[in-house]
C-alpha positions in Angstrom: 21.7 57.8 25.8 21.8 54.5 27.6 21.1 51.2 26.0 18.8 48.7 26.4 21.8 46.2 28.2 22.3 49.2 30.5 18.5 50.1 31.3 18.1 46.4 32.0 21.3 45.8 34.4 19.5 49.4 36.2 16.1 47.7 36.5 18.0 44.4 37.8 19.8 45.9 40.3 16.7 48.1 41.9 14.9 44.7 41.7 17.4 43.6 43.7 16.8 46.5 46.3 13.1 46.3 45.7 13.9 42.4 47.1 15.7 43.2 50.1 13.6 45.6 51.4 10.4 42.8 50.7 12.3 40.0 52.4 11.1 42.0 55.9 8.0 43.1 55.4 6.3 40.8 52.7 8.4 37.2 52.7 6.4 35.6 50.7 5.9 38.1 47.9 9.6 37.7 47.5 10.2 34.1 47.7 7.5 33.9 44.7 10.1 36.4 42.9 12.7 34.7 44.4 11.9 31.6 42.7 10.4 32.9 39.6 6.9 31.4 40.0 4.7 32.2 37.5 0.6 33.8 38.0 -0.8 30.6 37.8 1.7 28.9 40.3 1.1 30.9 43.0 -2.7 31.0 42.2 -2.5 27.0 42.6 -0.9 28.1 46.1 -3.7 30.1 47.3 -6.1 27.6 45.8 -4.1 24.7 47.7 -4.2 26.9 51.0 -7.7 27.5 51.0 -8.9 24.2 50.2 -7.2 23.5 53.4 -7.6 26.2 55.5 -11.6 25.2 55.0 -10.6 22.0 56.1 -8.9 22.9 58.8 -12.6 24.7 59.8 -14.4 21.7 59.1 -12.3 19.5 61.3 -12.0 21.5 64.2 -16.2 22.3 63.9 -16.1 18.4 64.3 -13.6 18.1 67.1 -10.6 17.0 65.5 -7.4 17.4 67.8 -4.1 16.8 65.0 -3.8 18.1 61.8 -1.0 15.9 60.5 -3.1 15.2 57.1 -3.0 18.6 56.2 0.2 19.4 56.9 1.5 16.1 54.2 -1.3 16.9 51.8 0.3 20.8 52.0 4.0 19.4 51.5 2.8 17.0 48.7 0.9 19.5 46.6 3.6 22.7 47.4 4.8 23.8 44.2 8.4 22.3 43.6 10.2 25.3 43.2 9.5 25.9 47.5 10.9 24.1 50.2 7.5 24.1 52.3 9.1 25.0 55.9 10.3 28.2 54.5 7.1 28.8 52.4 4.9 28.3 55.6 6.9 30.7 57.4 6.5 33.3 55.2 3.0 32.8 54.8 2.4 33.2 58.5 5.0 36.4 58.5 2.9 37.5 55.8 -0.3 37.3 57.7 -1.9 35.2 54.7 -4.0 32.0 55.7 -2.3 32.4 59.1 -4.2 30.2 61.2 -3.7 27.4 58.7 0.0 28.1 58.8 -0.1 28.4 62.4 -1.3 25.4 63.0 1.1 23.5 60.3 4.2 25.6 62.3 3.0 23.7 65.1 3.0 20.3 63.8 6.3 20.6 62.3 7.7 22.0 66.0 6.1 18.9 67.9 5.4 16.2 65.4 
């Protein structure tokens, strides 16, 4: 019969596989696993990113041309636990809030 110890290493190491195989297809799934956010963290992302993405609306509905605000007000809030160039990617990747992240991929390629 196999013990607890060895049911837990199995479970660890198809995690690991489960990872792998997220890292393609859903990026940023996996860094949240990757860096052991909790529920609540990554609901303060999605609350962060759609606080800004109806920013984002509102200033290009009144004709704004640089988003440079909203790119710092992103980093500032970003949970610590991500490094926000890597967190951005994988939320474009992901296809979640991508024309937020779009735009904040082009800020930080031509600052």
């Amino acid at each position: 019969m196999e013990s607890n110890e060895e049911k837990l290493q199995r479970l660890e190491f198809y995690q690991e596989i489960l990872l792998t195989v997220m890292n393609n297809a859903y990026p940023f799934y996996a860094l949240i696993i990757n860096n052991e956010l909790s529920k609540s963290e990554v609901e303060d992302i999605y609350l962060l990113c759609t606080k800004l993405n109806n920013e984002l609306k509102k200033q290009k509905e009144e004709g704004f041309v640089t988003f440079l605000p909203l790119l710092t007000h992103f980093v500032g809030m970003l949970n610590y636990k991500l490094e926000p160039h890597e967190t951005i990617d994988a939320l474009y990747e992901q296809n979640i809030y991508r024309d937020l992240m779009a735009e904040l991929k082009k800020i930080i390629r031509n600052p």
